[in-house]
VOGU-3710 file (C-alpha; in Angstrom, 3 decimals, decimal comma):
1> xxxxxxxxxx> -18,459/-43,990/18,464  -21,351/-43,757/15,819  -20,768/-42,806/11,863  -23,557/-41,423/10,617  -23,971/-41,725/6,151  -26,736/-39,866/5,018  -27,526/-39,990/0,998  -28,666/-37,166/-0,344  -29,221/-37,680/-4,448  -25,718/-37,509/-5,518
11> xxxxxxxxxx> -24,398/-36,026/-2,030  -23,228/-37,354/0,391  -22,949/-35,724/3,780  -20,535/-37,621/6,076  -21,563/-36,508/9,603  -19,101/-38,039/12,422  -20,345/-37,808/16,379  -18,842/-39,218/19,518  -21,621/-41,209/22,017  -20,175/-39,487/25,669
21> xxxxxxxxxx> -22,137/-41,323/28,635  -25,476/-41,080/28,435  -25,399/-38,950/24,830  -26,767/-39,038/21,956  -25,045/-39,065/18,441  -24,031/-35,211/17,538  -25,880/-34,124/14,236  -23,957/-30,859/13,065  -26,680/-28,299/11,266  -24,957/-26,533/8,434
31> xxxxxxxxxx> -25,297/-22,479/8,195  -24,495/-20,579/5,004  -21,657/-18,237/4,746  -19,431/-16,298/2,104  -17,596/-18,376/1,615  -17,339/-20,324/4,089  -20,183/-23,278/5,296  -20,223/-23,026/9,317  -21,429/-26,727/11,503  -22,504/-27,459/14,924
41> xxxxxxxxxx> -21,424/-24,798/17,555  -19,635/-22,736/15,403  -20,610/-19,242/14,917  -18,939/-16,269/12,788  -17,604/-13,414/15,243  -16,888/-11,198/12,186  -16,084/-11,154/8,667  -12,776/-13,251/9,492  -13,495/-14,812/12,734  -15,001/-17,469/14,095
51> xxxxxxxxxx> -15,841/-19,209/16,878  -15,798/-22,986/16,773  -16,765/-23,826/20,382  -17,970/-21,634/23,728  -16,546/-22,440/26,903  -18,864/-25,176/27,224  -18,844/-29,587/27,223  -19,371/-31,664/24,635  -19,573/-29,243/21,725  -18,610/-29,552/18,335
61> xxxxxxxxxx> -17,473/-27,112/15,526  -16,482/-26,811/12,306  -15,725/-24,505/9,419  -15,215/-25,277/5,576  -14,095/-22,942/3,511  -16,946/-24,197/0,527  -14,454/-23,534/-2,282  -12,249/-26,493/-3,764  -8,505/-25,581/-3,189  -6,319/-27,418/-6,127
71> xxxxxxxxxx> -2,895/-29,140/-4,556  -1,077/-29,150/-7,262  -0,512/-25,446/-6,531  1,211/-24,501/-3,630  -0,428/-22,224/-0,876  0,513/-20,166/1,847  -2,202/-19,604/4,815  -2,023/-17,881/7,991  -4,084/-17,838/10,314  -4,628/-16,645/14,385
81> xxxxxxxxxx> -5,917/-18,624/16,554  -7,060/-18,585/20,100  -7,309/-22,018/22,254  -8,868/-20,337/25,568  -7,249/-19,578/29,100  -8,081/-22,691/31,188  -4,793/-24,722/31,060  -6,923/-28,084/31,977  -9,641/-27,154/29,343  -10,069/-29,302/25,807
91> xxxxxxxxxx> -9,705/-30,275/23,402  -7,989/-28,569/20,453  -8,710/-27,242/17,099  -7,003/-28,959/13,796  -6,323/-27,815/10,285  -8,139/-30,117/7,698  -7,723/-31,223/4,400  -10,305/-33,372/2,840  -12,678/-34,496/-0,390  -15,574/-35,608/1,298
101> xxxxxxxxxx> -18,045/-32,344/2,159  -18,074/-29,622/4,329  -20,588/-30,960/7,191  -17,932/-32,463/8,676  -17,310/-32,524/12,317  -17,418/-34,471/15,463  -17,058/-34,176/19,666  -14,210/-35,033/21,732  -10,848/-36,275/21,979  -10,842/-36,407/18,023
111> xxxxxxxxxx> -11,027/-32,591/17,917  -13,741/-32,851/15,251  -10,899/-34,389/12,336  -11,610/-38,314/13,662  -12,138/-40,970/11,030  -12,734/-38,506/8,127  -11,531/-40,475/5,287  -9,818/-39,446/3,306  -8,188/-36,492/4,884  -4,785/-35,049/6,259
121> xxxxxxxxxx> -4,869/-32,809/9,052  -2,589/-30,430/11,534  -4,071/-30,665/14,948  -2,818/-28,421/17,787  -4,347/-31,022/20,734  -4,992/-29,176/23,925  -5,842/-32,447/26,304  -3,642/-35,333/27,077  -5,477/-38,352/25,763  -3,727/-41,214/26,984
131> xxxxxxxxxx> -5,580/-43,489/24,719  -4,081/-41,749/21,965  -0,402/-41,729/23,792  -0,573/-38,097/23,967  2,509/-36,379/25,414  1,759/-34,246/28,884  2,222/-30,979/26,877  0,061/-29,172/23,976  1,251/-30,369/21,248  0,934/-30,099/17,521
141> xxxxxxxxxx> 1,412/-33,163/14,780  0,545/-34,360/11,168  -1,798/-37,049/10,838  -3,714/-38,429/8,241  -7,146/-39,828/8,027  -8,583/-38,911/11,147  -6,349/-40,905/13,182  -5,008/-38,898/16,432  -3,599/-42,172/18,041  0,601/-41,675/17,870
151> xxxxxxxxxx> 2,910/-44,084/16,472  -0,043/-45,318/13,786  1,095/-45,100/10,357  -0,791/-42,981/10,291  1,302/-40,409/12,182  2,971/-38,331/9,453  4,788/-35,837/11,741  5,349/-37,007/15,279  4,113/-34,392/17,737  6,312/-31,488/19,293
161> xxxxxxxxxx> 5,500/-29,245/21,878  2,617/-26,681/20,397  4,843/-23,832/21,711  8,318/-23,890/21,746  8,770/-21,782/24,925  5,893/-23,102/26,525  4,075/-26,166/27,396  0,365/-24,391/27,264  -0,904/-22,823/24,656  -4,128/-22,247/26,410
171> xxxxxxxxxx> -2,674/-18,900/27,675  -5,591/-16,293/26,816  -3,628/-15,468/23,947  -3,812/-15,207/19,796  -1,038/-17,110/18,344  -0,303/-17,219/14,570  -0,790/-20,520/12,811  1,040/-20,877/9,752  0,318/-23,628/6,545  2,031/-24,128/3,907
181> xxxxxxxxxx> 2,216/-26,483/1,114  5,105/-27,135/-1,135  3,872/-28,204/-4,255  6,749/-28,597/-6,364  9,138/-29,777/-3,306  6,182/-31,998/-1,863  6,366/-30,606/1,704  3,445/-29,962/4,083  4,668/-27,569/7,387  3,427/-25,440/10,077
191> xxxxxxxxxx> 4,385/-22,831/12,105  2,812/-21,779/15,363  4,286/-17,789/15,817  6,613/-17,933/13,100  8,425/-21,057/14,263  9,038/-23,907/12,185  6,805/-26,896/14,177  6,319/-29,729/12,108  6,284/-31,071/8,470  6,315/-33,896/5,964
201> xxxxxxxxxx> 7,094/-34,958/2,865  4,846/-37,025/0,983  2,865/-36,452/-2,444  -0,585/-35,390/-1,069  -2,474/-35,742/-4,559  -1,606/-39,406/-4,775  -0,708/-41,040/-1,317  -3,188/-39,028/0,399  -6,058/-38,291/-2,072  -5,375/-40,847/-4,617
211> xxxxxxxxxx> -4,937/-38,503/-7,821  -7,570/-36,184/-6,682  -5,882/-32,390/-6,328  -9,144/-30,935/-5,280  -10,306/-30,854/-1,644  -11,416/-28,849/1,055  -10,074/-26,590/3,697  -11,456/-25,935/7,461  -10,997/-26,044/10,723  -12,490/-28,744/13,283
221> xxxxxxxxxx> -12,903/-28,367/16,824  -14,521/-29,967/20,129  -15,216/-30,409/23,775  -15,977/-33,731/25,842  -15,556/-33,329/29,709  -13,465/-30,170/29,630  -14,146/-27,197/27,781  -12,951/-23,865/26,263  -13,028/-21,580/24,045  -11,565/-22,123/20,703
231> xxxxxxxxxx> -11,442/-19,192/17,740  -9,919/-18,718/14,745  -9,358/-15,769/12,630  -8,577/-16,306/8,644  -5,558/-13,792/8,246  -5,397/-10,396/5,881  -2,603/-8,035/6,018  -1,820/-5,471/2,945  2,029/-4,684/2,603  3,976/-3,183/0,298
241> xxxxxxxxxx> 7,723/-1,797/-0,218  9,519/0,221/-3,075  12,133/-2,250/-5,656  15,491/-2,593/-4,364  17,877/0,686/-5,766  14,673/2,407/-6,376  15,562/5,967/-7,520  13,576/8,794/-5,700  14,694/11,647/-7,509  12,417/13,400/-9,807
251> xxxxxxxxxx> 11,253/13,113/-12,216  10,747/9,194/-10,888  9,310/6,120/-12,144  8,488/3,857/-8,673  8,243/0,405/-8,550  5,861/-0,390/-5,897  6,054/-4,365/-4,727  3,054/-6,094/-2,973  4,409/-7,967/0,029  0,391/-8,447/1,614
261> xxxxxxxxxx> -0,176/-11,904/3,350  -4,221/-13,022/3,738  -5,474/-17,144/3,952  -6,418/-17,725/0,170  -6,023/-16,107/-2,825  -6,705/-11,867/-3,164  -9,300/-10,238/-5,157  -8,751/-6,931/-5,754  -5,918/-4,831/-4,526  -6,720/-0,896/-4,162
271> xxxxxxxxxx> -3,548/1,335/-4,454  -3,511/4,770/-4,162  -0,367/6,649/-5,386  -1,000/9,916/-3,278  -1,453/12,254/-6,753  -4,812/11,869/-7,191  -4,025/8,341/-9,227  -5,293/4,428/-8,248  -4,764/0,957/-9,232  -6,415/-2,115/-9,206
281> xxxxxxxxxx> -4,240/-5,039/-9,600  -1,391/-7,231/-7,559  1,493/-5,299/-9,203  0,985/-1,841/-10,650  3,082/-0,988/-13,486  5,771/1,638/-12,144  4,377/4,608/-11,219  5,885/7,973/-12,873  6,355/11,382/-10,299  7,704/13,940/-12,559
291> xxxxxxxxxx> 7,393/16,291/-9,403  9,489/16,544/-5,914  7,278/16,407/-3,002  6,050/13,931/-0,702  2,981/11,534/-1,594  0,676/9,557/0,831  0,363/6,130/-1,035  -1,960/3,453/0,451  -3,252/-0,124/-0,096  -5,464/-2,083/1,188
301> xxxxxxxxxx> -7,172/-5,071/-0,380  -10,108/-7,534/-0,049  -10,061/-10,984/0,017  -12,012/-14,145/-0,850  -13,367/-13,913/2,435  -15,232/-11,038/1,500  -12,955/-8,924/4,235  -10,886/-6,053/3,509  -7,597/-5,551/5,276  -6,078/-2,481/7,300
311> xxxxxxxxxx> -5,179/0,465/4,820  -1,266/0,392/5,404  0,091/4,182/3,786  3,436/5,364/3,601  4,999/9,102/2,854  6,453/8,365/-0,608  9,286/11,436/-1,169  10,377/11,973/-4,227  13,896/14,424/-4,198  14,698/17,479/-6,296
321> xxxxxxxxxx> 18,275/19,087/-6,337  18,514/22,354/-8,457  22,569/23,696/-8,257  23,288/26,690/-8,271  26,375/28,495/-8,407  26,185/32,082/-9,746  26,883/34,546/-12,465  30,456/34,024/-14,179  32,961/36,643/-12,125  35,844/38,355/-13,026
331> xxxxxxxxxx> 38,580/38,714/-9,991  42,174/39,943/-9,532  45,218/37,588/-9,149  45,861/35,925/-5,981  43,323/37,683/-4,034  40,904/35,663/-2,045  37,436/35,154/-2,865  34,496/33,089/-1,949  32,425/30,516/-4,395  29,104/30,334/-3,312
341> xxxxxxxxxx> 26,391/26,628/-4,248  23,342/26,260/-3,151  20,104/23,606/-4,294  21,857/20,832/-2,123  22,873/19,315/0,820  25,870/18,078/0,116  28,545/19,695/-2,761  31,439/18,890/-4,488  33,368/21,634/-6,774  35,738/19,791/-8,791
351> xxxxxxxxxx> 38,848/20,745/-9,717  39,391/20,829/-6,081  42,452/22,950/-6,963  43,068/25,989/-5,610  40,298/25,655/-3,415  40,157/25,678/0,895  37,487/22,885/0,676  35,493/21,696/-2,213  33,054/19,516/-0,536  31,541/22,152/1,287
361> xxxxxxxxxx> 28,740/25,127/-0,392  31,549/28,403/-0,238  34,967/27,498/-0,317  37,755/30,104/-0,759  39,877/29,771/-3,817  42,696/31,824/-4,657  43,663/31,810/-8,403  46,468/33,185/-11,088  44,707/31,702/-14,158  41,519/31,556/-15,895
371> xxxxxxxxxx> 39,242/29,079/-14,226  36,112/26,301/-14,823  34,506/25,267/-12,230  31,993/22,870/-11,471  29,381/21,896/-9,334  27,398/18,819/-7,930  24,979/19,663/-5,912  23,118/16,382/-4,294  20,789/14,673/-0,978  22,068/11,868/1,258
381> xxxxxxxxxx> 19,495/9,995/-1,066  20,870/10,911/-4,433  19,383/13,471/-6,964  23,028/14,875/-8,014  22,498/18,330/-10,399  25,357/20,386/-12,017  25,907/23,741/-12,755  29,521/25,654/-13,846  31,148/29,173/-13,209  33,574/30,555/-15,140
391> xxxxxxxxxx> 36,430/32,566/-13,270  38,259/35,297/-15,184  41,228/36,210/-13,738  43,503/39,466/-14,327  46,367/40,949/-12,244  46,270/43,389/-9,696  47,313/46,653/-11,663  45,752/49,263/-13,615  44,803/47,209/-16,762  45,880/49,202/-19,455
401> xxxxxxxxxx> 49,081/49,370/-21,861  50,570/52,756/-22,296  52,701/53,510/-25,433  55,861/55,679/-24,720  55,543/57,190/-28,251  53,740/58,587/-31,057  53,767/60,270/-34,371  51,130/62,197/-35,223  52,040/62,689/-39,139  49,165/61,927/-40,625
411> xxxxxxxxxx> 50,565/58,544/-42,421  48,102/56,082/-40,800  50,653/54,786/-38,295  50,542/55,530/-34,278  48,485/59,086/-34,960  47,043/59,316/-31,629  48,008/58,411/-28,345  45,738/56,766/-26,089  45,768/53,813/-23,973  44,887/50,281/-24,603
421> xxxxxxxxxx> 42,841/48,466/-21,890  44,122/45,031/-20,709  42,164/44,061/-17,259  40,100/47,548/-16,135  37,111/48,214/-16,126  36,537/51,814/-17,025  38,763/54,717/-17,426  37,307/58,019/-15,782  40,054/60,155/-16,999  42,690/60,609/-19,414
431> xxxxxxxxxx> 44,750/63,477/-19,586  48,445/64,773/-21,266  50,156/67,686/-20,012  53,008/69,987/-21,619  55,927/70,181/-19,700  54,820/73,518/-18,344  52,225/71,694/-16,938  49,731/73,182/-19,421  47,274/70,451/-20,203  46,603/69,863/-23,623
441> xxxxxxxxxx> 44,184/66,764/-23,988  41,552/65,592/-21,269  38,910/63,070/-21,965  36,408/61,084/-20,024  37,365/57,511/-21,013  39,686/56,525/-23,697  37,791/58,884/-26,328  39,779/58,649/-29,919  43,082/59,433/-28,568  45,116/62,909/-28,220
451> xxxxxxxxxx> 46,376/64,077/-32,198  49,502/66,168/-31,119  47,503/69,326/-31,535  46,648/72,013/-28,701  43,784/74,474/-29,662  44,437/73,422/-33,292  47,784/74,001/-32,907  50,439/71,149/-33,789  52,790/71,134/-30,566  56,113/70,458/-31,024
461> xxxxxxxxxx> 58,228/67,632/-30,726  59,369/66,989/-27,297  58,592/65,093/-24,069  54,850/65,189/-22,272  53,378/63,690/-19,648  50,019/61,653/-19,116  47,825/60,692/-16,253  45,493/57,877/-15,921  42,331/57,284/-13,084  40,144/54,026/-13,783
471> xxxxxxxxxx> 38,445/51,253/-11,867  39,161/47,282/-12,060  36,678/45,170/-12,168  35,799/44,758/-8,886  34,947/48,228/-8,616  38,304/49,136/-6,914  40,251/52,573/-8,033  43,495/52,693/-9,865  45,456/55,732/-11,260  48,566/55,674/-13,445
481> xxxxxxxx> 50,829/58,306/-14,893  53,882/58,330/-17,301  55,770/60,284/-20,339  55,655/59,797/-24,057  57,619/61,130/-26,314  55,887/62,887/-29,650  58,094/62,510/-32,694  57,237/64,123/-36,112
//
């Protein structure tokens, strides 16, 4: 093995090869790229993948993301990667943390992360070293300062099998590849498709990178004898749901939350609320739709990668009820009749008395009193509106209150005789007749009353009789007839 120190001014560029039979030392050029610096074999596929070796031997890769990452924050990274389809291939890829540059990287069984000092890194080792006690399966540890050989102290997590349900992971497949790092609770884990692999707990800063919180993040990779090809892909997905007990009915103020995942930090979230409105920003204020209807809102966002995500969109409805239940109505006593709602999908009429059903839109009541009712009209989601009808009822008869006597003598008191409507409507015809059957007073209505007089002519004391045709209100016809007696 040959370290190679070159000192550069103020830099120093800590380039690490492995001698193979017959080899020579591995220098690893550096490319340029936002913002990540790419080494040896490694070549970017597209804006967030990369490829850190071909399906060749003896290759080396490596990628540094050229931004310093502080640890006393926590962070959150996901990433896919892809180990290659030949089960006997090698060697691995690892997950590095480190101080010291980014032109870091190195051949062989130390998958690129060997004796960088100091550094902590996550490989998932492909090849069973048995120099390094590796297990017979792919397997995935925590080790610090380039050290791959188990049961060193320098073994922070002792390897598990890479995939729980498997022992290759060189299956031709992506797999997500989940870091995280616990700040506050001091815990460094991974997950290899979404299961928990390994962690540790230790304090980083100090026992790691005595005091210093700033380092570097990449990915290291190599070949020796066996080869494949080893990817990874830094990881952007926008997401986003509505608050818990969000209200949807109009008009609405909607609280959208960002749930996107990406490796690193965001830069600019675009949100578009489907009304011809947009947002910049993690978390929009909430968003007012004084309108029902249903909105297309959309986010996307781009990273520090300089990648944009999918555009993920959802139909946003917003709900509108409007009840409805009619003109007041005026019906007869104890006759059926039918309510009628509408604005809803559901309803409720309340008091239920009286009534066949009063959760559904036109129940049949039946009623021998004045009556209120209301309605709720509402959605399975909500959105309850109210409206009330007013229910006046009278008795099934002619409406009207006949005296049996009058006095026409002039002195102010019971003059006339005429009826006195209670529940009709209208009164077509009102007539008296002599008991000769002469008639004597006829008017359309209830006109001012009959005065006693015939032709101008008082008419005498004695018995008469009076007839009665009108309509209730429900347009039905009624007629009535009777005596009354005229005094003087």
């Amino acid at each position: 093995m040959v370290a190679i120190i070159l000192l550069m001014g103020r830099r120093i560029l800590f380039l690490v090869g492995f001698l193979l039979a017959g080899l020579s030392p591995i220098i690893l050029s550096a490319q340029q790229a936002v913002p990540f610096i790419l080494n040896g074999s490694s070549i970017e596929e597209s804006c967030s993948c990369y490829q850190l070796t071909a399906n060749e031997k003896n290759q080396a890769g490596s990628v540094w993301n050229k931004n310093l990452i502080d640890l006393s924050e926590s962070f959150n990274y996901v990433f896919n990667v892809f180990l290659g389809c030949a089960d006997v291939g090698a060697d691995g890829i690892a997950f590095v943390l480190q101080p010291v540059g980014t032109n870091l990287g190195g051949n062989g069984s130390g998958i690129g992360f060997q004796n960088i000092i100091p550094s902590i890194g996550i490989p998932i080792d492909t090849y069973q070293n048995v120099e390094n006690n590796d297990p017979l399966y792919d397997h995935i540890g925590i080790f610090k300062n380039g050290d791959l050989k188990i049961g060193t102290a320098n073994t922070l997590a002792y390897p598990v099998q890479a995939l729980v349900d498997s022992p290759n992971i060189e299956d031709c497949n992506w797999h997500t590849f989940r870091i995280t790092w616990d700040a506050q609770a001091m815990i460094l884990s991974a997950k290899i498709d979404s299961v928990p692999r390994v962690q540790v707990h230790l304090d980083l800063v100090k026992d790691i990178f005595g005091g210093n919180p700033k380092v570097y993040w990449g990915f290291t990779s190599a070949t020796g004898n066996q080869s494949n090809v080893q990817k990874f892909c830094t990881f952007v997905k926008a997401d986003f749901t509505t608050a818990e007990n969000q209200n949807f009915c109009a008009p609405a103020d909607v609280d959208f939350v960002d749930r996107s995942t990406s490796t690193g930090n965001e830069v600019t979230w675009f949100w578009d609320f489907g009304d011809g409105t947009k947002f910049n920003g993690e978390n929009p204020p909430p968003h007012n739709y004084p309108e029902p209807g249903s909105y297309l809102v959309s986010l996307n966002l781009k990273t520090s990668d300089g990648c944009t995500s999918d555009t993920v969109t959802t139909d946003l409805a917003i709900y509108q009820t409007d009840a409805k239940t009619g003109n007041d109505t005026i019906v007869i006593s104890g006759q059926p009749f039918q309510l009628h709602a509408s604005g809803g999908e559901y309803y409720q009429w309340s008091p239920a008395e009286f009534l066949s059903d009063p959760t559904i839109a036109d129940p049949v009541a039946s009623l021998n009193g004045n009556m209120q009712y209301i309605l709720k009209a509402y959605l399975s989601e909500g959105c309850p509106t109210y409206d009330t009808i007013n229910i006046k009822v009278y008795k099934e008869d002619l409406g009207v209150s006949v005296p049996n006597a009058f006095s026409p003598d002039n002195n102010g008191i019971n003059d006339r005789f005429h009826p006195v409507i209670t529940s009709i409507s209208s009164i077509e015809h009102f007539e008296v007749f002599n008991r000769y059957g002469q008639k004597v007073y006829d008017s359309q209505g209830i006109g001012q009353g009959w005065d006693g007089t015939f032709n101008g002519n008082p008419q005498p004391v004695g018995t008469y009789i009076w007839f009665i045709k009108g309509r209730d209100y429900l347009g039905n016809p009624h007629s009535a007839k009777g005596t009354v007696v005229l005094i003087r």
